[in-house]
C-alpha positions, 0 to 999 in steps of 0.5 A, a space after each residue: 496476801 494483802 488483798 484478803 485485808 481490810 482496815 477500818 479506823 474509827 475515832 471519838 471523843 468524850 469528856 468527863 465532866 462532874 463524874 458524867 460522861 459527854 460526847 463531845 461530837 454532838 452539840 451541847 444541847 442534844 446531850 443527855 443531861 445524866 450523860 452517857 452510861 458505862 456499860 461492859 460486854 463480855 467480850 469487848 469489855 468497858 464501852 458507852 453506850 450511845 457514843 458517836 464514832 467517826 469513821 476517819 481515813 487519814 491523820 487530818 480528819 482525826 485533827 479536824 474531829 478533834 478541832 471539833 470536839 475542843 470547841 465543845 470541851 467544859 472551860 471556867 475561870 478561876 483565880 490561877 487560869 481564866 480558861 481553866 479545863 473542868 473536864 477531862 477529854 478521853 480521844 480514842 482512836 480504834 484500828 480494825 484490821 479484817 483478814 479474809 481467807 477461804 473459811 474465816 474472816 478474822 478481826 484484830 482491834 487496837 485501840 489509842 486513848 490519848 488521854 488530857 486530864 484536868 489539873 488537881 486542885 486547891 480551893 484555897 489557891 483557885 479561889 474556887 466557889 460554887 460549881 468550881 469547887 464541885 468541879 474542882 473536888 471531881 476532879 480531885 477524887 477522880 485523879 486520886 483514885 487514878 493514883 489508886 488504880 495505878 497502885 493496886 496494878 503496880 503492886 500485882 504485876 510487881 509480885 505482891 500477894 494481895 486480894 484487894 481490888 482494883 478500884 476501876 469502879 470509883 470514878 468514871 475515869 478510871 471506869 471508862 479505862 479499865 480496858 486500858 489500864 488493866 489490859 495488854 497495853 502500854 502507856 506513855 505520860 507527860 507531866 505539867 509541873 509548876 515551879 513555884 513553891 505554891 504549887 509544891 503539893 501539886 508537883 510531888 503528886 503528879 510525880 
């Protein structure tokens, strides 16, 4: 019977800015200056502590949340983009369902991480010095151990004997999805590829 169900929607929205988890919901200043830690619970697993979720009943309040959170998002420049992203933006979206009958209540959660990496790197292609290299070389070994983590996964689940671990636990990334990429879940990717030669190394990794 429909009307012994409730449903709660919940969404928010973090970036991962130098290997520090941000909520990208509250103001720059009132943020932490080590971020926000990674925690894990036995039962609902990987969560952050301390992160702001934003009840959200229809599609334009999670556009408006997000419109919110991108005014807070990490930008620099540098010699390939004047507005480059320094970060990568983590928006999840998480779906209750409460069903009530006489002796129980019963919860199901499902949870959509839209996911917008920020792009490797070359130093000697973005000129980049100072904090946009540090920023730069974070990125680059948070996407390399992306890679890794996807790798190890491919090889288990293709039926490969192997007792290496997972490598969740090497980048903040990878930490935070560990639900995701480990879990009963489904993923869908969409690729920014570059023509140029230049940018060769970039295309064949990202692919």
């Amino acid at each position: 019977d429909d009307a012994s169900k409730d449903f709660e929607v919940k969404a928010s929205m973090v970036e991962i800015y130098n290997e520090k988890v941000q909520d990208l919901l509250i103001n720059p200043n009132k943020r932490p200056a080590g971020g926000l830690k990674i925690r894990q619970h036995p039962s609902k697993g990987v969560y952050v502590e301390g992160l702001h979720c934003s009840p959200v009943s229809s599609y334009d309040e999670i556009e408006a949340l997000m419109s919110k959170g991108n005014k807070n998002r990490s930008i620099g420049s540098h010699a390939m983009n004047a507005t480059s992203s320094r970060a990568h933006t983590i928006i999840s979206v998480e779906f209750k369902q409460i069903l009530h009958t006489e002796k129980m209540k019963t919860e199901k959660l499902s949870i959509i991480n839209l996911v917008d990496l920020a792009g490797s790197e070359k130093s000697s292609e973005t000129g980049a010095s100072g904090d946009r290299l540090k920023e730069g070389c974070n990125i680059n070994k948070s996407l390399s151990t992306l890679g890794m983590v996807i790798t190890v996964l491919a090889e288990k689940s293709g039926g490969k004997k192997s007792n290496k671990p997972v490598p969740y636990r090497d980048s903040a990334l990878t930490r935070m999805l560990q639900n995701a990429l480990g879990g009963n879940s489904k993923t869908l990717m969409i690729c920014a590829l570059s023509p140029a030669s230049s940018n060769y190394e970039e295309t064949l990794g990202t692919l």
